[in-house]
The first five atom37 places (N, CA, C, CB, O) and aatype in JSON, in Angstrom:
{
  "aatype": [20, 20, 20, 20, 20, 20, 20, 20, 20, 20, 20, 20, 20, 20, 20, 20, 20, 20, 20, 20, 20, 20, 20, 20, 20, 20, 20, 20, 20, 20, 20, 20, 20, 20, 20, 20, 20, 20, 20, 20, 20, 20, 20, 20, 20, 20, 20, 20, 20, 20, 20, 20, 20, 20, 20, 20, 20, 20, 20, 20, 20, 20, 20, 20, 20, 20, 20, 20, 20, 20, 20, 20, 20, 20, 20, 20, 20, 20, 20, 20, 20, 20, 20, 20, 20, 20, 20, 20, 20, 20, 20, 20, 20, 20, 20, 20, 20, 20, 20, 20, 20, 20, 20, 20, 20, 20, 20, 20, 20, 20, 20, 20, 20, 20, 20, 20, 20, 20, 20, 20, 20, 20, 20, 20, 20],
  "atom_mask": [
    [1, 1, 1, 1, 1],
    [1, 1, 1, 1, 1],
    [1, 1, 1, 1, 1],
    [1, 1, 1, 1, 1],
    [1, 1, 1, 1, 1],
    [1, 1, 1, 1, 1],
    [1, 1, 1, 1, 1],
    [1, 1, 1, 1, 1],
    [1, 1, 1, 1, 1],
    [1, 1, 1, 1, 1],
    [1, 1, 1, 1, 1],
    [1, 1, 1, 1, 1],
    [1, 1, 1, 1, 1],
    [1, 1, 1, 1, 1],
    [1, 1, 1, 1, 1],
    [1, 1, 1, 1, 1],
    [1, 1, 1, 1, 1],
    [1, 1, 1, 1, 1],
    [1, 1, 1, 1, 1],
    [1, 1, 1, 1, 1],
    [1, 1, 1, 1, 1],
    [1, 1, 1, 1, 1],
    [1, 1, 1, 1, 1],
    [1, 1, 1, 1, 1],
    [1, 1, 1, 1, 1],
    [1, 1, 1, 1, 1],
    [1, 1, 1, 1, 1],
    [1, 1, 1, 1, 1],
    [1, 1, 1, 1, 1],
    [1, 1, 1, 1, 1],
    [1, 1, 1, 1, 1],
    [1, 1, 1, 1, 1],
    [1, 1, 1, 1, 1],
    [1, 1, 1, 1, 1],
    [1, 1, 1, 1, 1],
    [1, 1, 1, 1, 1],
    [1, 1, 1, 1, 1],
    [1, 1, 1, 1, 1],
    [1, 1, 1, 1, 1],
    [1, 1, 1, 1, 1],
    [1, 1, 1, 1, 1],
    [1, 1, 1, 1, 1],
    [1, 1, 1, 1, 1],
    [1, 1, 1, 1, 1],
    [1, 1, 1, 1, 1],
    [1, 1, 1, 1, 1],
    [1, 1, 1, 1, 1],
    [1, 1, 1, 1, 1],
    [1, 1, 1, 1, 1],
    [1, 1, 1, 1, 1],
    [1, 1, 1, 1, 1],
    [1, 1, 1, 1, 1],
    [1, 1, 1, 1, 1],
    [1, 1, 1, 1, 1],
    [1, 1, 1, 1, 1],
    [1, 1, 1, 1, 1],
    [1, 1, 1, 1, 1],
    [1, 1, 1, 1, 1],
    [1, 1, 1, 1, 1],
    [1, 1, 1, 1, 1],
    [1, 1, 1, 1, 1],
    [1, 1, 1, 1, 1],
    [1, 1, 1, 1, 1],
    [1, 1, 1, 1, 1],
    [1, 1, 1, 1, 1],
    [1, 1, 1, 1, 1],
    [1, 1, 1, 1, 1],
    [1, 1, 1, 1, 1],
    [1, 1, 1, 1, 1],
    [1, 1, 1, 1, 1],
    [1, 1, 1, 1, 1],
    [1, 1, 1, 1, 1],
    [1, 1, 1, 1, 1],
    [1, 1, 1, 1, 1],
    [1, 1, 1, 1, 1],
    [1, 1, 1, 1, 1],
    [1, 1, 1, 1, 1],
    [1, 1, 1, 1, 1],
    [1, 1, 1, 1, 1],
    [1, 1, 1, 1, 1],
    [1, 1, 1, 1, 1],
    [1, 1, 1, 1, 1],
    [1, 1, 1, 1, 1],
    [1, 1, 1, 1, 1],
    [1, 1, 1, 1, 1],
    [1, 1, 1, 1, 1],
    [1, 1, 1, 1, 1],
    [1, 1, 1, 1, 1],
    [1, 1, 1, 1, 1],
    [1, 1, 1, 1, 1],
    [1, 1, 1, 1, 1],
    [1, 1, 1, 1, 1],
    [1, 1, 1, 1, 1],
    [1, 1, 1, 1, 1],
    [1, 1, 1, 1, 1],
    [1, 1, 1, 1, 1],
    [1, 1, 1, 1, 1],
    [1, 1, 1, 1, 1],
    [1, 1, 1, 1, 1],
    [1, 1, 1, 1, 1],
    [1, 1, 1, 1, 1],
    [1, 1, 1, 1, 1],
    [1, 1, 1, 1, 1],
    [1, 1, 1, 1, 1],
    [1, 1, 1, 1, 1],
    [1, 1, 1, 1, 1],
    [1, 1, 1, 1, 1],
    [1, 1, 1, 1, 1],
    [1, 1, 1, 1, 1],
    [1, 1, 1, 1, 1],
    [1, 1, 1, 1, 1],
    [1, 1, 1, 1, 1],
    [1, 1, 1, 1, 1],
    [1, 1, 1, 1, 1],
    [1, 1, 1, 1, 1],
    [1, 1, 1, 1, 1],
    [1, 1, 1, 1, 1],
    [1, 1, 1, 1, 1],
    [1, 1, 1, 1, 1],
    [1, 1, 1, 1, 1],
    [1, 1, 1, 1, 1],
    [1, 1, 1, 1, 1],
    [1, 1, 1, 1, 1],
    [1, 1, 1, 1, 1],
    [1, 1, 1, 1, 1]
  ],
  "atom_positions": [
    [[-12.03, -15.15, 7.04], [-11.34, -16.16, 6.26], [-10.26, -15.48, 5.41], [-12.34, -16.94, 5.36], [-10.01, -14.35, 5.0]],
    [[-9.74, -16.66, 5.33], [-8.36, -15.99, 4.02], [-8.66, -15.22, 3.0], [-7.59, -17.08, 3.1], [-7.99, -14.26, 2.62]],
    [[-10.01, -15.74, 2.36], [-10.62, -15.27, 1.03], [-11.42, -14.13, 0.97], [-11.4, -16.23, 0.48], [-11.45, -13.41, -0.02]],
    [[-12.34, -13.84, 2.4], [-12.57, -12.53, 2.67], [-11.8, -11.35, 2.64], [-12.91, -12.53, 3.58], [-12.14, -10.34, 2.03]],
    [[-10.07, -11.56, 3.72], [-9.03, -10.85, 3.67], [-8.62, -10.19, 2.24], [-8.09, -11.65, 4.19], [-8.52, -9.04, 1.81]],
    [[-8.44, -11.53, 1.71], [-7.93, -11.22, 0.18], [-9.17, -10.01, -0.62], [-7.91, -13.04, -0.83], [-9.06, -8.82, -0.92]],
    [[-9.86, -10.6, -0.71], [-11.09, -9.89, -1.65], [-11.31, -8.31, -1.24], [-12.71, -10.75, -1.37], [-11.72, -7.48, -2.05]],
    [[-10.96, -7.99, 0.23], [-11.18, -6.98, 0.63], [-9.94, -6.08, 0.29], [-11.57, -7.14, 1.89], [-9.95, -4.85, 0.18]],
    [[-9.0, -6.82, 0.16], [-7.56, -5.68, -0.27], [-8.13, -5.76, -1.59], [-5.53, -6.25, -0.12], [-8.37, -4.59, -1.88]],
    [[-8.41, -6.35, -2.37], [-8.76, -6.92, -3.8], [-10.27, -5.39, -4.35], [-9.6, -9.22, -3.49], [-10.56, -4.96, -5.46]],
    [[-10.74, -5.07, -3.16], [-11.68, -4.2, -3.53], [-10.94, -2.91, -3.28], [-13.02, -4.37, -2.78], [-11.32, -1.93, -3.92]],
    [[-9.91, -2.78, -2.42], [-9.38, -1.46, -2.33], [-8.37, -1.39, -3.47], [-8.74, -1.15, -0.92], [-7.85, -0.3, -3.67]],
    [[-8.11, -2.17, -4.05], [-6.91, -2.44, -5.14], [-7.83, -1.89, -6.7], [-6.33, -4.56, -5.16], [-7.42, -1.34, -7.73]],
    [[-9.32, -2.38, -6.24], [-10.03, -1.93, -7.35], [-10.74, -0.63, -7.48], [-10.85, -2.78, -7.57], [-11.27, -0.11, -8.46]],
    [[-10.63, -0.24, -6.28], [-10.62, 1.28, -6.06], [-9.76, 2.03, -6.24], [-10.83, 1.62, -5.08], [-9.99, 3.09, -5.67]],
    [[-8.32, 2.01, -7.08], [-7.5, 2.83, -7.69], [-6.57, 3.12, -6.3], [-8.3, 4.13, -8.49], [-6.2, 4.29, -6.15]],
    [[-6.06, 1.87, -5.01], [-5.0, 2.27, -4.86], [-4.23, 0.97, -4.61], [-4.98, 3.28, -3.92], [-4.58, -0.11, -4.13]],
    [[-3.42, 1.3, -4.96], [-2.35, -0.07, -5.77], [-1.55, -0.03, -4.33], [-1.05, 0.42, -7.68], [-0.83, -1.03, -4.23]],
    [[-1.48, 0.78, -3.27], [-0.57, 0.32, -2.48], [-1.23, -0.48, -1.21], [0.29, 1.48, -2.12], [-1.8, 0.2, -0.35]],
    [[-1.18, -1.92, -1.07], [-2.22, -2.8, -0.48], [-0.73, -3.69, 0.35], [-3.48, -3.85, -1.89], [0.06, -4.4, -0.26]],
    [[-0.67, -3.3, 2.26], [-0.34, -4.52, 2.7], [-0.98, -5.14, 3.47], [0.59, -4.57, 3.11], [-1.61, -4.51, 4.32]],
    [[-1.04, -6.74, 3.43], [-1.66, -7.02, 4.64], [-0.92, -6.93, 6.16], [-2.11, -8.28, 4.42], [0.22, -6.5, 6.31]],
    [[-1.72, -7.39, 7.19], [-1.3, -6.96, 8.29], [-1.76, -8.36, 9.08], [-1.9, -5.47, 8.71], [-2.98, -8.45, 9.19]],
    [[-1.15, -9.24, 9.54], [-1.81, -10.52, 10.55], [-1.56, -9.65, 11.94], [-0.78, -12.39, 10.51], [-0.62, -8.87, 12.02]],
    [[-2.37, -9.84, 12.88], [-2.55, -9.35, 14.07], [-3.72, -10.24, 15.18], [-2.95, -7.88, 13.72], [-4.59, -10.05, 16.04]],
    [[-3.09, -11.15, 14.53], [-3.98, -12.2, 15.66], [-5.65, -12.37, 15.39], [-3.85, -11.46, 17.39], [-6.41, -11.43, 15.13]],
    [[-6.01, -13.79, 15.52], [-7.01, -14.11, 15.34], [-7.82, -14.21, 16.86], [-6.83, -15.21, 14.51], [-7.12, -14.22, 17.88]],
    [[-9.23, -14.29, 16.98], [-9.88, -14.42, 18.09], [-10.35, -15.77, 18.27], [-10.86, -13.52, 18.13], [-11.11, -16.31, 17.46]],
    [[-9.98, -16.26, 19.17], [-9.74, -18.04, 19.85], [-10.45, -17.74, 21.1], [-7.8, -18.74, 20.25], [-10.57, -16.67, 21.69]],
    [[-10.91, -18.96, 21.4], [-11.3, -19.06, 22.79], [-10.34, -18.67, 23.77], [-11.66, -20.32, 23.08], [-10.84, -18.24, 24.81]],
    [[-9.06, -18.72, 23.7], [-7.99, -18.73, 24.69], [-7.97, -17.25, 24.69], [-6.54, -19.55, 24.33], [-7.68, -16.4, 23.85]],
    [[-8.56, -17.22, 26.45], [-8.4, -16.05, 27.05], [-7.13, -15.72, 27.84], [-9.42, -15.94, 27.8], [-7.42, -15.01, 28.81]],
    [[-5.96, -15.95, 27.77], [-5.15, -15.44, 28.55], [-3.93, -14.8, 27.3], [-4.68, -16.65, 29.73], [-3.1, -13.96, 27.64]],
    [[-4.0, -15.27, 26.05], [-3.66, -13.97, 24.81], [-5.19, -13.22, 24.62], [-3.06, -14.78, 22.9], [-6.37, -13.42, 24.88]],
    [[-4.13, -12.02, 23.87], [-5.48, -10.98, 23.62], [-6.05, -11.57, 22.21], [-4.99, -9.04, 23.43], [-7.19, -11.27, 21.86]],
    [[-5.06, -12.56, 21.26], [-5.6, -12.58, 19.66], [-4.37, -14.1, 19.8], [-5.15, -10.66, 18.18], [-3.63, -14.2, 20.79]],
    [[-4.36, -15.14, 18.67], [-3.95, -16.18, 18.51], [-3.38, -15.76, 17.39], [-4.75, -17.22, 18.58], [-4.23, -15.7, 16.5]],
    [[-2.33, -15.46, 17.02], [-1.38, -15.0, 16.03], [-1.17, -16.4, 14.81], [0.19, -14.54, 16.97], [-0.52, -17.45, 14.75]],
    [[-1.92, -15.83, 14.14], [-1.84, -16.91, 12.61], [-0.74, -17.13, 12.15], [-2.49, -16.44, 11.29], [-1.0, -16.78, 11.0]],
    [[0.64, -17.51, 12.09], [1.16, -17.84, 11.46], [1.35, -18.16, 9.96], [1.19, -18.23, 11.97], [2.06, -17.83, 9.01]],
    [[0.3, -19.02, 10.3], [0.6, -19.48, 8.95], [-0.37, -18.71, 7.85], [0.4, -21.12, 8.91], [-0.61, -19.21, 6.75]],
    [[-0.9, -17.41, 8.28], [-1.44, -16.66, 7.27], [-0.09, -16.3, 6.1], [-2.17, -15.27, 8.03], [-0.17, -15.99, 4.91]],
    [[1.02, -16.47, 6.89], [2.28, -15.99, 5.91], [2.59, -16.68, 4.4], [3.64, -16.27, 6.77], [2.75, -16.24, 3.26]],
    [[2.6, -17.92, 5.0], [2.39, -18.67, 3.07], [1.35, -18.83, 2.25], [2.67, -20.08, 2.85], [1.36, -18.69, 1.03]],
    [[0.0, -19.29, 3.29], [-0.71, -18.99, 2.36], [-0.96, -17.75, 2.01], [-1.58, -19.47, 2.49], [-1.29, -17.88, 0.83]],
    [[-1.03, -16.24, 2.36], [-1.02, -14.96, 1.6], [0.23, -14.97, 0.46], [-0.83, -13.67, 2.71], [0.14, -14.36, -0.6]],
    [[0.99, -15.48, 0.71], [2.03, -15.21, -0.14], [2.1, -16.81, -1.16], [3.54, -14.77, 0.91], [3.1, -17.07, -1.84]],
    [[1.27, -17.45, -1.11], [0.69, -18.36, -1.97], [-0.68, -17.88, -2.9], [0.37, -19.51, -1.06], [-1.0, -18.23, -4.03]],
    [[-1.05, -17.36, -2.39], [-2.42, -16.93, -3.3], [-2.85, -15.4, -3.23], [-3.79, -17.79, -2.75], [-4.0, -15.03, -3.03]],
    [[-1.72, -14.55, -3.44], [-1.24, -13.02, -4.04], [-0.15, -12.56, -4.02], [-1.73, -12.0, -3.54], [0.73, -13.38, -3.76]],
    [[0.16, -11.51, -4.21], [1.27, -10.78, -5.18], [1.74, -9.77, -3.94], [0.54, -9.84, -6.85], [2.85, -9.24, -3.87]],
    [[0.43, -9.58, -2.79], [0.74, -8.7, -1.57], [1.93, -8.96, -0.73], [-0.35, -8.77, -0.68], [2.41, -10.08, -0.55]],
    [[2.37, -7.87, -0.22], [3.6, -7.76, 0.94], [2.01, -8.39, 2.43], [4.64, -5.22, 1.14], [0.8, -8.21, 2.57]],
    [[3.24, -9.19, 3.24], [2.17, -9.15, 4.74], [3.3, -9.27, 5.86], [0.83, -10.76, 4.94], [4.29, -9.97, 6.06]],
    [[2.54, -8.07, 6.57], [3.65, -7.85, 7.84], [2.91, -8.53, 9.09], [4.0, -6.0, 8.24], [1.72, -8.84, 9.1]],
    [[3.48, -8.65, 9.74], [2.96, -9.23, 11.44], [3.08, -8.41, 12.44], [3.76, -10.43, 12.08], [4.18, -7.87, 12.58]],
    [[2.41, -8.2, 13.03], [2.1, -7.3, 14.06], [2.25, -8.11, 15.82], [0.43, -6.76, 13.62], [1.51, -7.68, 16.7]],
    [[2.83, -8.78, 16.0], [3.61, -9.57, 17.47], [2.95, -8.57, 18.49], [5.72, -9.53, 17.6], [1.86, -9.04, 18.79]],
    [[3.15, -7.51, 19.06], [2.41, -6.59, 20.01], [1.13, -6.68, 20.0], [2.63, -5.3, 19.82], [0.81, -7.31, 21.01]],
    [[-0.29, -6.22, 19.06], [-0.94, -6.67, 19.26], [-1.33, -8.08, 19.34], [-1.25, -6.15, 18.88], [-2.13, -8.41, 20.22]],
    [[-0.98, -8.71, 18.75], [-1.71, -10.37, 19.03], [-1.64, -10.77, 20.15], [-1.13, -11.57, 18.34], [-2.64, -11.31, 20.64]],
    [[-0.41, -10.64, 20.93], [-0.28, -11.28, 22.13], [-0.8, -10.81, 23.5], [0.92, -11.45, 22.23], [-1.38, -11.3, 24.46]],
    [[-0.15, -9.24, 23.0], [-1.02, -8.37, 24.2], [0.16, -8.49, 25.28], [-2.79, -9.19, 24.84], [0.03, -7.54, 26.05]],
    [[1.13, -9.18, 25.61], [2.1, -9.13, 26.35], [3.65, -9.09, 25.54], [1.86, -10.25, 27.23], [3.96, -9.78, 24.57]],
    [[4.35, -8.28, 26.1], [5.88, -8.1, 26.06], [6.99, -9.41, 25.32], [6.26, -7.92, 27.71], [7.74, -9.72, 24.39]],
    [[6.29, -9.85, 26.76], [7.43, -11.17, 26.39], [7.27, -12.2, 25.4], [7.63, -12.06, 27.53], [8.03, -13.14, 25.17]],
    [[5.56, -11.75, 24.53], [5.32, -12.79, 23.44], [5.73, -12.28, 22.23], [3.91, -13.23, 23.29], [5.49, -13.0, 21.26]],
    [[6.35, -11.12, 22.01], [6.59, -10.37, 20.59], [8.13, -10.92, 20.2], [6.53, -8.43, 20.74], [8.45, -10.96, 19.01]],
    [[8.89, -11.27, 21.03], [10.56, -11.64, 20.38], [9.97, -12.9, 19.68], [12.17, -12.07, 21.74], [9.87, -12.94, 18.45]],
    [[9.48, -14.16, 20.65], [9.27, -15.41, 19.55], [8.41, -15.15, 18.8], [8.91, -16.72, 19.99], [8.68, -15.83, 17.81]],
    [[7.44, -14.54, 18.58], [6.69, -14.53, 17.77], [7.1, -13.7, 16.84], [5.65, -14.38, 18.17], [6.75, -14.03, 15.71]],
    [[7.89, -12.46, 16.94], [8.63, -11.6, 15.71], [9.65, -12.63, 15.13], [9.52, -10.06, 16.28], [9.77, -12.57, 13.91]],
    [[10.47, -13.61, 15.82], [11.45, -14.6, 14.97], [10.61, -15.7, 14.4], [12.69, -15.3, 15.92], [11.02, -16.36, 13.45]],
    [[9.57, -15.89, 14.89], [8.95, -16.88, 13.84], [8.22, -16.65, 12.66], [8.18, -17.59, 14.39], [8.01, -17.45, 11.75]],
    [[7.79, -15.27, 12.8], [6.8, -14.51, 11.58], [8.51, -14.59, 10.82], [5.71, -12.38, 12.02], [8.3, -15.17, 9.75]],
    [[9.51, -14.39, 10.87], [10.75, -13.71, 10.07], [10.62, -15.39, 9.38], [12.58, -12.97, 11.16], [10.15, -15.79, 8.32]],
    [[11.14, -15.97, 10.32], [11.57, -17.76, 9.63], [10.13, -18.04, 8.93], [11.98, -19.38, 11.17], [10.11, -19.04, 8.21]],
    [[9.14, -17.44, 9.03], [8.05, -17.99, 7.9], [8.01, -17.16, 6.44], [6.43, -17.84, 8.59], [7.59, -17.4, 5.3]],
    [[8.38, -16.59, 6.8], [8.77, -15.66, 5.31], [8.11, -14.23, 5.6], [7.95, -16.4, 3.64], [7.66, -13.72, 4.57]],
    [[7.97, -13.58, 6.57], [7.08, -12.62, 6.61], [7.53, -11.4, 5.81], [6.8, -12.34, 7.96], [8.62, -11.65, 5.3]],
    [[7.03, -9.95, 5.47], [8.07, -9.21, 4.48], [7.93, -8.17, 5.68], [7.62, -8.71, 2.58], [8.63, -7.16, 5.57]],
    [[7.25, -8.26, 6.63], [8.07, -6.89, 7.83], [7.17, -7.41, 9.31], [7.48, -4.48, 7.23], [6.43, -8.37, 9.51]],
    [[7.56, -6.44, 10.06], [7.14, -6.35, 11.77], [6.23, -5.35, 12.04], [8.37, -5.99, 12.77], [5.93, -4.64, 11.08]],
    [[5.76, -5.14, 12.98], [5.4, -3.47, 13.43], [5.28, -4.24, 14.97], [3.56, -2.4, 12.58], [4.54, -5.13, 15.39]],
    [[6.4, -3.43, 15.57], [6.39, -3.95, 16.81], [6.68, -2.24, 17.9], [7.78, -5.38, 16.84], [7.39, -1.24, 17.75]],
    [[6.1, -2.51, 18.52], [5.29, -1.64, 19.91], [6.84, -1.24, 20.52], [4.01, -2.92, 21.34], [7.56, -2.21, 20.75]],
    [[7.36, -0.04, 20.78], [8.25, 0.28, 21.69], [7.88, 1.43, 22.53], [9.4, 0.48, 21.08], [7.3, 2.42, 22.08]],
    [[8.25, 1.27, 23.88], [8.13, 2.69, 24.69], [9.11, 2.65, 25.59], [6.77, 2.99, 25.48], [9.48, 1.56, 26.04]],
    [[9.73, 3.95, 26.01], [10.71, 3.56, 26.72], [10.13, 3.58, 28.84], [12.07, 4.78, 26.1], [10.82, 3.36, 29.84]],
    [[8.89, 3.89, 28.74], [8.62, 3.44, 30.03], [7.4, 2.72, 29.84], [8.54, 4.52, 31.08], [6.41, 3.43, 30.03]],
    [[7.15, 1.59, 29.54], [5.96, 0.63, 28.94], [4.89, 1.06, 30.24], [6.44, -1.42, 28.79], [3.72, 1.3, 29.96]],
    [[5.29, 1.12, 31.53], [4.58, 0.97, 32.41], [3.87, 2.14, 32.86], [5.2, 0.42, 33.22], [2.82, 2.19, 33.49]],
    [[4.48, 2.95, 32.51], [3.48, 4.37, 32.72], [2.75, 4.82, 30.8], [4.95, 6.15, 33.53], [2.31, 5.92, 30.46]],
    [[2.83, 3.74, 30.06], [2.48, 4.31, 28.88], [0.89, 4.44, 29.11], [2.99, 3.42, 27.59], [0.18, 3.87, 29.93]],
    [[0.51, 5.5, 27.97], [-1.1, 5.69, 28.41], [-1.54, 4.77, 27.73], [-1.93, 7.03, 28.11], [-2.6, 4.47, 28.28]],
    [[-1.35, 3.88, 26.56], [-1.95, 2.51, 26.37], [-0.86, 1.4, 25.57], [-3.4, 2.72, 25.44], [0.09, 1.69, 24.84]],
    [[-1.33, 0.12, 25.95], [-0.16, -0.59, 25.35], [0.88, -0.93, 26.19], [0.4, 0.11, 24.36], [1.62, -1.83, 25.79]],
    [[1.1, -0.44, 27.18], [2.19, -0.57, 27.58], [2.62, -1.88, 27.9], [2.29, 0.17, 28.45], [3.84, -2.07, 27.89]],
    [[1.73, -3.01, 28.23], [1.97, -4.39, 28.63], [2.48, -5.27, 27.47], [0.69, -4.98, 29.18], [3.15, -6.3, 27.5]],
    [[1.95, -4.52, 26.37], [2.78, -5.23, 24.74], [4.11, -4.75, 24.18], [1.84, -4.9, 23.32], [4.62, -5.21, 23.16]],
    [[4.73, -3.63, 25.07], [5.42, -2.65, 24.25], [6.89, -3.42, 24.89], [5.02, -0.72, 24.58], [7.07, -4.05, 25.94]],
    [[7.73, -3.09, 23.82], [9.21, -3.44, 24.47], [9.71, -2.6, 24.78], [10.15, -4.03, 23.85], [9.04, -1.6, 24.53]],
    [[11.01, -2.3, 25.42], [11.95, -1.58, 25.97], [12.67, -1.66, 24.7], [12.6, -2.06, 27.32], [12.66, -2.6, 23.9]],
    [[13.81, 0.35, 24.55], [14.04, -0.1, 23.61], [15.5, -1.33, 23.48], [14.02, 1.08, 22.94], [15.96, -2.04, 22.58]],
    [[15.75, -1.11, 24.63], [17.0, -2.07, 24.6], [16.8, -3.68, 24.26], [17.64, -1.99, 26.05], [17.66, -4.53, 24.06]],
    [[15.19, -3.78, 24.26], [15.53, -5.53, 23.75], [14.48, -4.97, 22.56], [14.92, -7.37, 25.07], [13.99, -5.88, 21.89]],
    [[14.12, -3.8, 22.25], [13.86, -3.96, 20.43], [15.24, -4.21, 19.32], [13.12, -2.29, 19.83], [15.29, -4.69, 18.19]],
    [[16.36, -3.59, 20.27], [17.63, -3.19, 19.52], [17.89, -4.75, 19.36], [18.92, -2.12, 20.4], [18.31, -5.32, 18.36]],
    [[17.51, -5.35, 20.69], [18.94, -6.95, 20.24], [17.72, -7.58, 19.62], [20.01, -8.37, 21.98], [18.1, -8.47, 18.85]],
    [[16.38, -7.48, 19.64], [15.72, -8.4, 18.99], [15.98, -8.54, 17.41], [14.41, -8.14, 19.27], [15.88, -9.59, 16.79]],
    [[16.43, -6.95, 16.74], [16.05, -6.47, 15.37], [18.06, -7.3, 15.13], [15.47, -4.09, 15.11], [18.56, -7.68, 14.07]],
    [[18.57, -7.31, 16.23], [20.2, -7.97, 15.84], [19.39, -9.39, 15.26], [21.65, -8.31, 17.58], [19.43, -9.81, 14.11]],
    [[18.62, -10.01, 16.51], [18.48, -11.76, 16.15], [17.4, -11.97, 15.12], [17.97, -12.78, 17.59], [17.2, -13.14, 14.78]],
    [[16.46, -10.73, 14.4], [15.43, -10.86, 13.2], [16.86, -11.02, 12.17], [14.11, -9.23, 12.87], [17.09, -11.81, 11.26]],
    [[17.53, -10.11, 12.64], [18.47, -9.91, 11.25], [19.01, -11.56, 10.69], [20.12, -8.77, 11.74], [18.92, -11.88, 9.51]],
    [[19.49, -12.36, 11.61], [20.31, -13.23, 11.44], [19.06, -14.15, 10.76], [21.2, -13.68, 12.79], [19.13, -14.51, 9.58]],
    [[17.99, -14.47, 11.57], [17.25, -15.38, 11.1], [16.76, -14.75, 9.4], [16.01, -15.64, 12.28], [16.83, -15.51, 8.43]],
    [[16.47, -13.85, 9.3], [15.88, -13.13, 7.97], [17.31, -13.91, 7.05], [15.77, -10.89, 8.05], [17.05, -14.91, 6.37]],
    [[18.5, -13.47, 7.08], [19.33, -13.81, 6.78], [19.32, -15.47, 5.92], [19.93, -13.53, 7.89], [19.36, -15.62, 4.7]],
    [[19.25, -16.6, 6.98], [18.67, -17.59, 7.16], [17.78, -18.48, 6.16], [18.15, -17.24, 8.02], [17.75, -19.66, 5.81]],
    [[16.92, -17.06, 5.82], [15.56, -17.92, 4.76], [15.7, -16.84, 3.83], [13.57, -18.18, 5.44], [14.7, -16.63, 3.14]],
    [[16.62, -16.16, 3.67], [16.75, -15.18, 2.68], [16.17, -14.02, 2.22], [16.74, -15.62, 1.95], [15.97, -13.57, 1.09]],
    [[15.84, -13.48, 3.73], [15.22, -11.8, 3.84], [16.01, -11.3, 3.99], [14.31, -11.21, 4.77], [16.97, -11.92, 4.44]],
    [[16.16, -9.51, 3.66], [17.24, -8.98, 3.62], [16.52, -8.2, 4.99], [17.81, -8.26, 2.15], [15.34, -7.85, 4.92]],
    [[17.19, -7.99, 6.02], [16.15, -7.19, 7.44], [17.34, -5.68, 7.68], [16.04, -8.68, 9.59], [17.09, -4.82, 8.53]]
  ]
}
């Protein structure tokens, strides 16, 4: 739950280290053909009820390639405060990951079209 998430940065925060981000990386759903169901909307409410940065992680959740561009422009248009997105430059011989990872040539134009949308809702990318 949200409130577990929270409480648990909330205990490392009370353990003397102040540098706490969260990370959404997909939730576990019945739907077996993603690897994780990418929460979205963990973005406002975390940033409704704490003070934390939360990045999105698009590579793992989806588990495939081609789900990290929409899902990296929609974490941006929800307010997200960063990415961590998967690159290799031969995905297919990578020793793991490789089915999530982008090429870097569409990390380059993706981080052009984060820019514009960040832009948009008033992230600086």
């Amino acid at each position: 739950t949200y409130e577990e998430w929270i409480m648990s940065a909330e205990y490392i925060m009370a353990s003397g280290n102040p540098n706490v981000i969260l990370c959404e990386r997909g939730i576990r759903t019945f739907e077996s053909y993603t690897r994780n169901t990418l929460d979205l909307q963990a973005i406002p409410v975390i940033k409704r009820l704490t003070h934390l940065p939360i990045i999105i992680d698009p590579s793992h959740a989806g588990g495939k390639w081609w789900l990290v561009e929409p899902m990296a422009k929609a974490a941006v248009a929800a307010g997200c405060d960063g990415l961590m997105i998967e690159v290799h430059n031969d995905p297919e011989h990578a020793l793991c990951d490789g089915p999530q990872s982008l090429k870097p040539k569409k990390y380059t134009e993706l981080l052009r079209q984060v820019k514009g949308i960040g832009e948009i809702v008033g992230k600086k990318i």
